[in-house]
BAFI-3210 file (N, C-alpha, C; in Angstrom, 3 decimals, decimal comma, padded with zeros to 6 digits):
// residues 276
n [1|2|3|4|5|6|7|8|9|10|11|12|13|14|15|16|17|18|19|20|21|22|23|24|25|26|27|28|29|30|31|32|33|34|35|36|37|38|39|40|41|42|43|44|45|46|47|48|49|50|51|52|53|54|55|56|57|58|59|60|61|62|63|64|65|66|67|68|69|70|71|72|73|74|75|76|77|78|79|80|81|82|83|84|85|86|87|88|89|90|91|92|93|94|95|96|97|98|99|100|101|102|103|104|105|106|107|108|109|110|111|112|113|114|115|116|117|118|119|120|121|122|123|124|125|126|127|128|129|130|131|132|133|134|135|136|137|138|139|140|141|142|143|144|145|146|147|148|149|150|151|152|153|154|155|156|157|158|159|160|161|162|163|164|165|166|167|168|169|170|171|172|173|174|175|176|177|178|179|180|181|182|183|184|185|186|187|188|189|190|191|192|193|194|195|196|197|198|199|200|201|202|203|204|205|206|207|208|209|210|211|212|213|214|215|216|217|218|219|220|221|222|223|224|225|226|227|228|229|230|231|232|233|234|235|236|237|238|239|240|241|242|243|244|245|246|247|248|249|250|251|252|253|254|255|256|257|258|259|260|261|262|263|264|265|266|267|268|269|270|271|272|273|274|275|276]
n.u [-015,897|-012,321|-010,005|-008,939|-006,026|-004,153|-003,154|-002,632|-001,437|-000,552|001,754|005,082|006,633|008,670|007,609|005,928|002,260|-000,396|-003,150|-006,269|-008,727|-012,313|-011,228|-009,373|-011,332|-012,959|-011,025|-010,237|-012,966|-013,645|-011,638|-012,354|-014,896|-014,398|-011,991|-010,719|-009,687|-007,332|-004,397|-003,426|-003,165|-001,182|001,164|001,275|002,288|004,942|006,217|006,476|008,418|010,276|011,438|011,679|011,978|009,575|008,343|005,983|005,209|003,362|001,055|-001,142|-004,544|-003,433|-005,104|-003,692|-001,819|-002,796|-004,040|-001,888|-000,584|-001,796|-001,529|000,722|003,213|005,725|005,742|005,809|004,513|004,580|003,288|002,154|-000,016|-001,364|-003,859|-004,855|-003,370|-004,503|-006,907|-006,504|-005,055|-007,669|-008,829|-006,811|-007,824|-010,489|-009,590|-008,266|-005,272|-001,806|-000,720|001,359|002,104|004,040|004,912|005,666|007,092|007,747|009,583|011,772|011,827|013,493|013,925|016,179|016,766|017,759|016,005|013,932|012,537|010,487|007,355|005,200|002,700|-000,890|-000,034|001,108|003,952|003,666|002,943|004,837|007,132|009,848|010,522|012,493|014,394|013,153|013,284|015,604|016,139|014,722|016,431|018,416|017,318|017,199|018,336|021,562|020,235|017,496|014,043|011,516|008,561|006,357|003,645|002,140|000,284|-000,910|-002,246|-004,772|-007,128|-007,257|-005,290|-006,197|-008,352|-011,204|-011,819|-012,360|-010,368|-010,892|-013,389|-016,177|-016,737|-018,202|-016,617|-015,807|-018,631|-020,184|-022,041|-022,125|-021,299|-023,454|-025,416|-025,171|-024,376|-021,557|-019,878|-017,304|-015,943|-014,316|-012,092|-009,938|-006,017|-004,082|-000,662|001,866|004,048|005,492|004,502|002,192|-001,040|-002,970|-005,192|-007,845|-010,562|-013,640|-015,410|-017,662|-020,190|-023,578|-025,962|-027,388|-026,129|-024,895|-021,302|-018,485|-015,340|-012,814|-009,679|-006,657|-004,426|-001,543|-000,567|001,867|002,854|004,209|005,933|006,378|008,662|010,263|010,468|011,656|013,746|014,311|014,205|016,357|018,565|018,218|019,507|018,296|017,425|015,250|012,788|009,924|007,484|003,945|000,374|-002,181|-002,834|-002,707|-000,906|-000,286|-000,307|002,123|004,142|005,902|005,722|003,695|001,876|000,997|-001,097|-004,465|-005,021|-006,015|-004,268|-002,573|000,146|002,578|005,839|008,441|011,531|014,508|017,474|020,706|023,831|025,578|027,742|026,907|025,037|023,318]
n.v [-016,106|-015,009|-016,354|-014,108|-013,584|-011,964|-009,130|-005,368|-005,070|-007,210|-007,075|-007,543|-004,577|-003,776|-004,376|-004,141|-003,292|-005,816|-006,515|-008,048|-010,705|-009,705|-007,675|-007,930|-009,548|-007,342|-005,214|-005,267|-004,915|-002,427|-000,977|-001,938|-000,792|001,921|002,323|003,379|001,674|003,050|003,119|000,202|000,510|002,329|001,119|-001,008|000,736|001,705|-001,032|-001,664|-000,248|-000,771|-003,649|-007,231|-009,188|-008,801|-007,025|-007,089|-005,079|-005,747|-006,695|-008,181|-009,645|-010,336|-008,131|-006,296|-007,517|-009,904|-008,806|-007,352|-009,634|-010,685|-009,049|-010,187|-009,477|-010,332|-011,070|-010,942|-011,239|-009,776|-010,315|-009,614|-010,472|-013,313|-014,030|-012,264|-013,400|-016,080|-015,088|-014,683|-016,923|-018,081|-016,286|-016,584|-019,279|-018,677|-017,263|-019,037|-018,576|-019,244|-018,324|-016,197|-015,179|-014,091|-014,825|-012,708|-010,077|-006,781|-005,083|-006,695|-009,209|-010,935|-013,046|-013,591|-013,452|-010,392|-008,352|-006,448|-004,348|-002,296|-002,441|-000,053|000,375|002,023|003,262|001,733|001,953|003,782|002,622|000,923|000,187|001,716|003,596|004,404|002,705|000,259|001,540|001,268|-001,436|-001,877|-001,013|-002,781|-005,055|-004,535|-004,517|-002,536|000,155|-000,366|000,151|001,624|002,060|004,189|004,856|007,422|008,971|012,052|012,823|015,167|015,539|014,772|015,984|019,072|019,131|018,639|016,354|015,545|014,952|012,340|011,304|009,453|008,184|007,456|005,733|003,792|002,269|-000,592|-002,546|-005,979|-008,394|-010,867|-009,328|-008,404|-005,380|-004,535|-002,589|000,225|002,233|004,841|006,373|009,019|009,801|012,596|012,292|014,558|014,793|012,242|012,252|010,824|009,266|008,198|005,757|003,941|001,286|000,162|-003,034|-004,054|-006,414|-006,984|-009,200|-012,710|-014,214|-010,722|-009,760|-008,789|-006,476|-005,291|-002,795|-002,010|000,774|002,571|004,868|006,750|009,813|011,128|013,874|015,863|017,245|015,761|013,093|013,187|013,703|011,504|009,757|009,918|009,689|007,217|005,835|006,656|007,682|010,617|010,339|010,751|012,508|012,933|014,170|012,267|009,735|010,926|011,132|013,483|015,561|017,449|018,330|020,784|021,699|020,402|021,329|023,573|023,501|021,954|019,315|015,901|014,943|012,753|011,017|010,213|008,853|007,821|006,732|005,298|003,201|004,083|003,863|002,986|004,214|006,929|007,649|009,859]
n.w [007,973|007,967|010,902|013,238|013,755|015,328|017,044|016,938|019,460|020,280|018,160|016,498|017,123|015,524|012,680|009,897|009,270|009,609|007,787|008,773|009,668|008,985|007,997|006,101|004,754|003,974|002,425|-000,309|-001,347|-000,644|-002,108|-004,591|-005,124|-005,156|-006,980|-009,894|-011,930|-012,368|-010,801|-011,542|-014,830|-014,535|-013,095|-015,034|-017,300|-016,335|-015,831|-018,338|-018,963|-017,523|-017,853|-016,961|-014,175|-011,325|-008,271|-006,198|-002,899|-000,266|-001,194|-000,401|-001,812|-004,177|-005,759|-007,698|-008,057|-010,071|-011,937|-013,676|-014,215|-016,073|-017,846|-019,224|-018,041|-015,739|-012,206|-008,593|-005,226|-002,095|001,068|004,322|005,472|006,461|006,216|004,118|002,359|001,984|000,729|-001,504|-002,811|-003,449|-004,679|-006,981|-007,694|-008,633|-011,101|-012,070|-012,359|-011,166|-007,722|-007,341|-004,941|-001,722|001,485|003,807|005,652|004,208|004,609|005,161|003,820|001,576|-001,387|-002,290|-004,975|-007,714|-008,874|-011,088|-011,214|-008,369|-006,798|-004,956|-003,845|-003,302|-000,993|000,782|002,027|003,672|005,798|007,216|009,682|009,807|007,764|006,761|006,513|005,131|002,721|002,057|002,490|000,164|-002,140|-002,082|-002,552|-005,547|-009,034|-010,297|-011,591|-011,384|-011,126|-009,090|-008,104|-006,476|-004,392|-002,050|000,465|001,644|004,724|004,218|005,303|008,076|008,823|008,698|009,936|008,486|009,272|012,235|015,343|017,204|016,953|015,652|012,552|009,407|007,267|004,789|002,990|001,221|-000,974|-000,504|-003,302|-002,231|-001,692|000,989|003,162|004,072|006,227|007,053|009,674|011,109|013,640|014,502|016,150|015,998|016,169|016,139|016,716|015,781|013,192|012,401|012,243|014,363|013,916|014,495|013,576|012,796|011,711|009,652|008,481|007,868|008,584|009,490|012,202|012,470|010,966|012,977|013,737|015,164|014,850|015,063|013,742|012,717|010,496|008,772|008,236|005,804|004,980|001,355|000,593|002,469|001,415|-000,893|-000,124|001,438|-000,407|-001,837|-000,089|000,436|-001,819|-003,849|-007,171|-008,116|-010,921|-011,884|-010,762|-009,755|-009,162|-007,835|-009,066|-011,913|-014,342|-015,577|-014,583|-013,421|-010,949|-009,177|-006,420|-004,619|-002,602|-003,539|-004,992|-005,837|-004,630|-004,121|-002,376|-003,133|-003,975|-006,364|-007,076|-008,979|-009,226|-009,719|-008,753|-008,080|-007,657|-004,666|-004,398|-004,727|-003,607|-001,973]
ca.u [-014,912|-011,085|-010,267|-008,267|-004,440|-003,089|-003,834|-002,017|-000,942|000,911|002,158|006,317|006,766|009,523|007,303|004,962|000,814|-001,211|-004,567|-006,396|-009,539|-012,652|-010,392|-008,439|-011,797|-013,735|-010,279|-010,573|-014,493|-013,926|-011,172|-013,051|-016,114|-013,808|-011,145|-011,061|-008,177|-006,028|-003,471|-003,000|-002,518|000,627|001,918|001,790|003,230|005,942|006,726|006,785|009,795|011,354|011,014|012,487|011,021|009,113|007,755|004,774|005,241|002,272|000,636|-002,679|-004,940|-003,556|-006,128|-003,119|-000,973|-003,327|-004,232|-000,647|-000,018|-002,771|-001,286|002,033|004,300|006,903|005,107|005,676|003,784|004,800|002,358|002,513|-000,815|-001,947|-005,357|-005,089|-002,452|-005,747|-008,114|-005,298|-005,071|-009,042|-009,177|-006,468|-008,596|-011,413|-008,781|-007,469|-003,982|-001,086|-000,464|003,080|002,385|004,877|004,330|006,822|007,547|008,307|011,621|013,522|012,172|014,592|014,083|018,053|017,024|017,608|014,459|014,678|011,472|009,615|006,531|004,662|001,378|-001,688|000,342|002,062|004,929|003,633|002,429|006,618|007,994|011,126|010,198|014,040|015,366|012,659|013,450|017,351|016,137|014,354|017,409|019,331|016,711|016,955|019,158|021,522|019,099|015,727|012,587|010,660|007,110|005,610|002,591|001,510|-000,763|-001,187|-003,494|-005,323|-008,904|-007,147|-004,480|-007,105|-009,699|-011,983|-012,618|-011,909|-010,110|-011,203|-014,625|-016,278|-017,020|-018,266|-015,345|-016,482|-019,789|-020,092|-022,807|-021,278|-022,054|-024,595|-026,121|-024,932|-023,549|-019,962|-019,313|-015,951|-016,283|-013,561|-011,555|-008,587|-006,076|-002,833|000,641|002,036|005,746|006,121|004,049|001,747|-002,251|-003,386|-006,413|-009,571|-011,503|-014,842|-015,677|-019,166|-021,446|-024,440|-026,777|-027,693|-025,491|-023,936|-020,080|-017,776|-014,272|-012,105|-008,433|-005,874|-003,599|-000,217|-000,319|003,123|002,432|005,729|005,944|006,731|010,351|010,889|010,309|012,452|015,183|014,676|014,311|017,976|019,678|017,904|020,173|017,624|016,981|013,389|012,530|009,098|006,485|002,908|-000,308|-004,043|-003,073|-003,169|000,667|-000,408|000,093|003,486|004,389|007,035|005,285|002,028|001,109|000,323|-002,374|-005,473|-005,168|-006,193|-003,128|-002,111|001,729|003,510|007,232|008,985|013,024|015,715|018,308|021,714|024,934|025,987|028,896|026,544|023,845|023,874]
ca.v [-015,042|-015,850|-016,100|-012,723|-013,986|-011,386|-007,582|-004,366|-004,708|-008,147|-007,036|-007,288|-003,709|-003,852|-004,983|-003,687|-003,401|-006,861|-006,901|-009,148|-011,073|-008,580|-006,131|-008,252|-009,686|-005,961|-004,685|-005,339|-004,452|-001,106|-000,493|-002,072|-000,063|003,603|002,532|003,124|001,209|003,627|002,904|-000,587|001,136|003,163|000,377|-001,553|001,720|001,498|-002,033|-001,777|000,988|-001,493|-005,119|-007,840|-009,816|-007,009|-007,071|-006,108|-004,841|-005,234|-007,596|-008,012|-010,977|-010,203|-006,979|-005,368|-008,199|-010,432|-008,242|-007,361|-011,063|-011,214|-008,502|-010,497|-009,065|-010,892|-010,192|-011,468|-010,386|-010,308|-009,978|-010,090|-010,868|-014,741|-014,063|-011,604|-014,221|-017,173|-015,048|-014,362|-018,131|-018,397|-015,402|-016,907|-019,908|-018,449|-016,867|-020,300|-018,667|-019,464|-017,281|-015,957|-014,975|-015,223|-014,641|-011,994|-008,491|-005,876|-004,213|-007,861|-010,348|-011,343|-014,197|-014,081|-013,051|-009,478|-007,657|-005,112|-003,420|-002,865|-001,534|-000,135|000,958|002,126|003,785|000,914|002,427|004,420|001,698|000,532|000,905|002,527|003,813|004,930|000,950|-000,228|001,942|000,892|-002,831|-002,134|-000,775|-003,834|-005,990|-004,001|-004,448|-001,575|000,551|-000,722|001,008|001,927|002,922|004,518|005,942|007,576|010,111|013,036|012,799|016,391|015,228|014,659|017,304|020,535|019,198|018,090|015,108|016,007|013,883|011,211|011,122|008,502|008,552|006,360|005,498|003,177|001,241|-001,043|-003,652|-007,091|-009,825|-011,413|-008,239|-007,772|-004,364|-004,061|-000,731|000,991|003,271|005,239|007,497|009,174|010,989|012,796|012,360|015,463|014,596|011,309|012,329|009,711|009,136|006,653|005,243|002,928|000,842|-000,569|-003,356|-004,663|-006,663|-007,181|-010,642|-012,969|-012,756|-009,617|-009,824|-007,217|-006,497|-003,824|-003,278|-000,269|001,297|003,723|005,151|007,963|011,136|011,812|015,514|015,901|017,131|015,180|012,296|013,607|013,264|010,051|008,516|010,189|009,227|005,503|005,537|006,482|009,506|010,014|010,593|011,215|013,148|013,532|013,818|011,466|009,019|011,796|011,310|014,268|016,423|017,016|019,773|020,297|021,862|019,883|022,328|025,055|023,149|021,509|018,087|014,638|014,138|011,344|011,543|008,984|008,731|006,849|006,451|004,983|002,592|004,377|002,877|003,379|006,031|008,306|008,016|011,047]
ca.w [008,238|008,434|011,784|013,863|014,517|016,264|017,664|016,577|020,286|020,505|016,604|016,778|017,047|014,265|011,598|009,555|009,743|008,540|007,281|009,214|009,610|007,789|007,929|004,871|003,673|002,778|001,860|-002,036|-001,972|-000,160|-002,806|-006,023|-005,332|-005,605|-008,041|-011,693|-012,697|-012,822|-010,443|-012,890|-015,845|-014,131|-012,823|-016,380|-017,963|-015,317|-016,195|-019,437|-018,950|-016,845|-018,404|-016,103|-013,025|-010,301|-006,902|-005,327|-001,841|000,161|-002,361|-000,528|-001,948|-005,448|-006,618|-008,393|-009,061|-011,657|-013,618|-014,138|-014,715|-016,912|-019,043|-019,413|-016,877|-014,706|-011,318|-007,502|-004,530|-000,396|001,802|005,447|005,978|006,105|006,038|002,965|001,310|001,842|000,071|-002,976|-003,197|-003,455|-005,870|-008,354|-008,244|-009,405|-012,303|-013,390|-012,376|-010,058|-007,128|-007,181|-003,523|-000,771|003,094|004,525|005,964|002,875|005,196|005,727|002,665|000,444|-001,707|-002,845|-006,357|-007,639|-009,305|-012,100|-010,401|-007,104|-007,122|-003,534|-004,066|-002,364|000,448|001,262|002,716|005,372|007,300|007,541|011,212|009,450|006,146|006,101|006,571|004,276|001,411|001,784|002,284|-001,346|-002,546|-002,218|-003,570|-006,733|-010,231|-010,729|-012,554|-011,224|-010,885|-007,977|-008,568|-004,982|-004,042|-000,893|000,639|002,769|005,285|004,144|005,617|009,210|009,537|008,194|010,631|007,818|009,853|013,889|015,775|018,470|016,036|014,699|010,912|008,123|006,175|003,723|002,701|000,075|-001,055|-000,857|-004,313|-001,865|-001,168|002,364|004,110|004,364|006,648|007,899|010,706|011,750|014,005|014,582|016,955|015,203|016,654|015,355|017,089|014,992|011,838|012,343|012,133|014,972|013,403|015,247|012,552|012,981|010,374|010,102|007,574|008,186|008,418|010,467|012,628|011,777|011,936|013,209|013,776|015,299|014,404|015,005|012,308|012,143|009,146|009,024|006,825|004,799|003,928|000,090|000,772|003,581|000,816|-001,670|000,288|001,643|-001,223|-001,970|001,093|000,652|-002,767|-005,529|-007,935|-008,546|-012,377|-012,034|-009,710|-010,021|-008,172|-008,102|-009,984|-013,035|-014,684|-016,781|-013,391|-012,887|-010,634|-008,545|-005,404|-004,277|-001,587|-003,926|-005,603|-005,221|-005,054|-003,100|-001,740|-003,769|-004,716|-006,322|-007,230|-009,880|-009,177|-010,695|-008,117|-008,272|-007,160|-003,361|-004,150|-005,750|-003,180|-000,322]
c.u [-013,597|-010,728|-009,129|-007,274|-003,741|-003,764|-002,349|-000,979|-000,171|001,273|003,695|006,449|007,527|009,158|005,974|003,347|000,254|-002,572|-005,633|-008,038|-010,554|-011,949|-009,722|-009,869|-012,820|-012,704|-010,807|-012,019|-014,425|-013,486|-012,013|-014,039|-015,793|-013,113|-011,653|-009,954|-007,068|-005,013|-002,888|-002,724|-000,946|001,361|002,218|002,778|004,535|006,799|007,611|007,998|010,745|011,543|011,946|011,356|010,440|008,861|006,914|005,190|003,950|000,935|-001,024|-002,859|-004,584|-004,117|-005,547|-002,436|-001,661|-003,573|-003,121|-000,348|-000,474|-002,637|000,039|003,584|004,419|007,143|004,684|005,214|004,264|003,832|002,599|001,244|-001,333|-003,084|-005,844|-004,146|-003,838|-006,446|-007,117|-005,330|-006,388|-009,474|-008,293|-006,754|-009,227|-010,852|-008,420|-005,880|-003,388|-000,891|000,581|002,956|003,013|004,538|006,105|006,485|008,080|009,457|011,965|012,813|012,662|014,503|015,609|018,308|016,930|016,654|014,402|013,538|010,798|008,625|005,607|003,519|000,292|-001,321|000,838|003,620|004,857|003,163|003,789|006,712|008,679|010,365|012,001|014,405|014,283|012,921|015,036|017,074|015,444|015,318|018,133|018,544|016,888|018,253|020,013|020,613|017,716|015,370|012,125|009,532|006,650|004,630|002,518|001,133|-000,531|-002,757|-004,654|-006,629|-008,567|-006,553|-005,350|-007,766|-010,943|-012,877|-012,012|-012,288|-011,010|-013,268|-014,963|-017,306|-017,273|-017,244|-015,721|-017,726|-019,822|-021,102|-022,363|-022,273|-023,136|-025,136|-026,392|-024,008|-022,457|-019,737|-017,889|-016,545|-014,966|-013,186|-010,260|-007,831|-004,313|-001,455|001,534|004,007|006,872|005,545|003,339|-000,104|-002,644|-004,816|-007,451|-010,265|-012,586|-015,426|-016,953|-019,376|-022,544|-025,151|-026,927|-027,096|-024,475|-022,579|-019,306|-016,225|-013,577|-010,613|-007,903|-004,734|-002,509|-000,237|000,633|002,510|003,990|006,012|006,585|008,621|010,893|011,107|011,385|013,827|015,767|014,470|016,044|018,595|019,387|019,109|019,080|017,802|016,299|013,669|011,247|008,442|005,178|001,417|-001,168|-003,934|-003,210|-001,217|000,950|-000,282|001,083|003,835|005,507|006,828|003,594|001,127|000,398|-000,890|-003,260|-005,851|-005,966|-005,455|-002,307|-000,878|002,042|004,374|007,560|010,123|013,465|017,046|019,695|022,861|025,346|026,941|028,143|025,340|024,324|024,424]
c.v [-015,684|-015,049|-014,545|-014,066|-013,525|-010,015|-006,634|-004,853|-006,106|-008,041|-007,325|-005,775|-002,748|-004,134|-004,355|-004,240|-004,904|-006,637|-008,100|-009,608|-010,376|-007,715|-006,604|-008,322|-008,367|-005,420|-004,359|-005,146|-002,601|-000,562|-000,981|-001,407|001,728|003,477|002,071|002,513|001,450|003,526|001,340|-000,513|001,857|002,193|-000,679|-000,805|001,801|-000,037|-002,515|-001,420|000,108|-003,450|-006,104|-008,285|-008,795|-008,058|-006,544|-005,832|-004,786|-006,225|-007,680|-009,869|-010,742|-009,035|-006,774|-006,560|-009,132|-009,695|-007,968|-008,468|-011,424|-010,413|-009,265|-010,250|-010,294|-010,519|-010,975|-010,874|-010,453|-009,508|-010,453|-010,458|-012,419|-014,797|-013,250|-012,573|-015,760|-016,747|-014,965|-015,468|-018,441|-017,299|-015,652|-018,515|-020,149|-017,984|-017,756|-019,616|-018,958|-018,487|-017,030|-015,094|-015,352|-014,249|-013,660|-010,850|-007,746|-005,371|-005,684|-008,418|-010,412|-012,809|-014,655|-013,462|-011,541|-009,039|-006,497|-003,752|-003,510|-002,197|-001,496|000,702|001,307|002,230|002,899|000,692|002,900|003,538|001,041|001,457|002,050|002,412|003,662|003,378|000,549|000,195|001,303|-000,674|-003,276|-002,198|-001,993|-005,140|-006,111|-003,934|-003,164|-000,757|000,305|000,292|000,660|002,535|003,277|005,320|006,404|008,766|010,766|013,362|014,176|016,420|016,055|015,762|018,742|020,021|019,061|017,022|014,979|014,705|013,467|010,839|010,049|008,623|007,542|006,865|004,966|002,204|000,412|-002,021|-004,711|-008,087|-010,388|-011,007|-007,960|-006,376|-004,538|-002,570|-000,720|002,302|003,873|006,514|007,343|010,117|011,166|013,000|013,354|015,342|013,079|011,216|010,940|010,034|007,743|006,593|003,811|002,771|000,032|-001,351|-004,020|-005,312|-007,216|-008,760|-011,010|-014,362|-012,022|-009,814|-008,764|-007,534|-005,385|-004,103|-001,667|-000,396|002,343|003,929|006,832|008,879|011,407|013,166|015,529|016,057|016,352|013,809|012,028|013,322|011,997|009,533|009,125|009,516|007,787|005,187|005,249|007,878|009,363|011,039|010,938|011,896|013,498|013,202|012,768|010,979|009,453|012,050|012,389|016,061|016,576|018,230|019,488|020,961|021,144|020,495|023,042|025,007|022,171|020,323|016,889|014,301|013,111|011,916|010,150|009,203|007,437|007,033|005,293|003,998|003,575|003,811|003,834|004,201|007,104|008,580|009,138|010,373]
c.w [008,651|009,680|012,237|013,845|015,035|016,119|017,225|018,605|020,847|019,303|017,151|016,024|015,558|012,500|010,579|009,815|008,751|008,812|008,095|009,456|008,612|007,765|006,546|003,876|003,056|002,186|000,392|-001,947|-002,032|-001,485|-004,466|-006,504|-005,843|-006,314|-009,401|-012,173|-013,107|-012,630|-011,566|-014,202|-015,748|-014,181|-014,062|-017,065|-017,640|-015,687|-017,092|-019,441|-018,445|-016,724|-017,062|-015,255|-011,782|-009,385|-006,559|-003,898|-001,182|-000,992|-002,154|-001,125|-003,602|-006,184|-007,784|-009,056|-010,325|-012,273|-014,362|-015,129|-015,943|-018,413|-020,146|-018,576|-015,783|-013,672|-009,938|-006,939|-003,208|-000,007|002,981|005,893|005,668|005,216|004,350|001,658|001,192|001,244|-001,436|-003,597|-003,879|-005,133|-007,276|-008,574|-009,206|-010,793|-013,507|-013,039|-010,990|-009,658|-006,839|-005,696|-002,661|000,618|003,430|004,525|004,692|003,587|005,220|004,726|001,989|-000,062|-002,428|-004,172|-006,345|-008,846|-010,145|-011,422|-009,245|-007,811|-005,409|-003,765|-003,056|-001,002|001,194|002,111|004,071|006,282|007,487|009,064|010,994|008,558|005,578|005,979|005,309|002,946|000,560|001,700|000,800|-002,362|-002,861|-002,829|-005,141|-007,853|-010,064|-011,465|-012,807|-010,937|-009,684|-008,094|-007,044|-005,014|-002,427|-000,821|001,904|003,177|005,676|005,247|007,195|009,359|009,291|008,990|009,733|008,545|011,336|014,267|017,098|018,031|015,336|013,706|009,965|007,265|004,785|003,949|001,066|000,223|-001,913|-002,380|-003,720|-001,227|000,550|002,480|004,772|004,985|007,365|008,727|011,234|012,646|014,584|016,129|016,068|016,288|015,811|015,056|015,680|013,394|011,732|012,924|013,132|014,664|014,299|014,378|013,071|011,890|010,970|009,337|008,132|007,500|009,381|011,047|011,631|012,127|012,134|013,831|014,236|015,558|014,812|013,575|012,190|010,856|009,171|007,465|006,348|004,348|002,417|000,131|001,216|002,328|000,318|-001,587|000,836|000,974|-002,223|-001,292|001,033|-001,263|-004,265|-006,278|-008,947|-010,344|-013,064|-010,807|-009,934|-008,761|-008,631|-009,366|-012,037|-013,411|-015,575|-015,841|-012,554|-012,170|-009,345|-006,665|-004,771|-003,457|-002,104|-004,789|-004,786|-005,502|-003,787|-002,230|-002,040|-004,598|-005,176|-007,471|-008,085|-010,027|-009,625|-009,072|-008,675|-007,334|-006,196|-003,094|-004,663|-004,933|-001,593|000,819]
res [x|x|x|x|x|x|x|x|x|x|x|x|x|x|x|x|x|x|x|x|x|x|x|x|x|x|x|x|x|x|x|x|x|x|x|x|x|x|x|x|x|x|x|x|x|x|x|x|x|x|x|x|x|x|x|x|x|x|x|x|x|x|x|x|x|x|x|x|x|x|x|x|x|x|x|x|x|x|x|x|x|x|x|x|x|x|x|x|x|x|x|x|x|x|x|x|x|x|x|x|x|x|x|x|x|x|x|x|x|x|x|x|x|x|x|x|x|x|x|x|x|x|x|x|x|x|x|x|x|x|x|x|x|x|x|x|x|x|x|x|x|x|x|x|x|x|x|x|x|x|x|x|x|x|x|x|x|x|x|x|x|x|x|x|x|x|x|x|x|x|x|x|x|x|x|x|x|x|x|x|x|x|x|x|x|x|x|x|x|x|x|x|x|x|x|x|x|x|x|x|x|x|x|x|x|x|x|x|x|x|x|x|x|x|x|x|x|x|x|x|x|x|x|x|x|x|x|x|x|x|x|x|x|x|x|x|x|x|x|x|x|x|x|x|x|x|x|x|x|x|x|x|x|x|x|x|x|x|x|x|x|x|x|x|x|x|x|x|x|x|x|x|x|x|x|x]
***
């Protein structure tokens, strides 16, 4: 197990959430065991539209970015987590490819060069201190006329009382390659004032010994409008909208249907006199 390096509670306040010890290494199982590949198909489709060198935000140990790479796309990654940037290294090992991974915060990295696309996936945003500074610190990363691919979610489960707070809940299980028990356990309590989900994770696998891990989590709920507009006032204007990963579901109120919660936004960079 790679080792813990730091606690939600000596974090620098200013900086976004890292992944850390099992908490990085079930990441990619929890998610490989529920995703169908869909979110990588968007984000190719997305690419395509917008040829040039991209960015991952939030990069992780790679999941999203090789396969990208592997399609042909011109495809960096930041990650603020060490521990999730050591297994990335290990996993484009096993690939045979190089890891275009770099170590930094998604609101302040700047490698100098400008980027025809970002791309922020898998809710990657709401774990940002500032969402508002991060979106403007994307902004300036970005080509006149880059792309922004975003996803993020509304936390339906928590705010309806689906899953009552200060409760603890199996989150995820998964059975690891060398047939050990990977579990998530969680619970929550909702900050209604700052639009925010304080989350308590319990990671486990089982053997002998069993190892375990416990981590906290901010994750900010965005309201759909509230979005809309900040991704105006951050100097974009969005060009697509749809829900769950389904680009074939385009609607322009998400409330009034019956979805997952899964939104994600595809804007356009516009030049700083034209942004609200």
């Amino acid at each position: 197990m790679v080792g813990n390096r730091e606690s939600l509670a000596t974090r620098d306040p200013t900086m976004s959430q890292p992944y850390l010890s099992l908490e990085a290494e079930l990441h990619d199982a929890f998610w490989e065991a529920e995703d169908d590949g869909s979110e990588v198909a968007l984000m190719a489709a997305f690419l395509k539209r917008h040829p040039g060198p991209a960015v991952e935000m939030g990069a992780g140990s790679g999941r999203l970015v090789f396969p990208l790479l592997e399609l042909g796309y011109e495809l960096e990654g930041v990650e603020l987590s060490q521990d999730m940037l050591d297994l990335g290294v290990a996993r484009a090992a096993r690939l045979g490819i190089r890891a275009p991974l770099h170590h930094g915060d998604m609101s302040t990295w700047d490698s100098g060069r400008k980027f025809s696309s970002i791309l922020a996936p898998t809710f990657t945003l709401q774990l940002a201190h500032d969402p508002a500074a991060t979106l403007r610190h994307w902004h300036g990363l970005l080509e006149n006329g880059g792309g922004l691919y975003l996803t993020v979610f509304m936390p339906y489960a928590e705010l309806l009382g689906d899953l009552p707070e200060n409760e603890w809940y199996e989150d995820h299980r998964v059975t690891l390659p060398d047939g050990r028990l990977g579990l998530l356990k969680t619970r929550h309590r909702l900050d209604y004032e700052r639009q925010i989900v304080e989350r308590e994770h319990h990671y486990s696998v089982s053997g002998s010994p069993p190892l375990e891990h416990v981590s906290k989590q901010q994750i900010r709920w965005i309201e759909h409008p509230e979005l809309i507009d900040l991704l105006a006032e951050c100097g974009f204007r969005l060009e697509r909208f749809f829900v769950d990963f389904d680009p074939e579901r385009v609607v322009e109120d998400p409330e009034v249907i019956d979805c997952d919660g899964i939104f994600t936004y595809v804007a356009i960079k516009i030049a700083p006199e034209l942004a609200i």
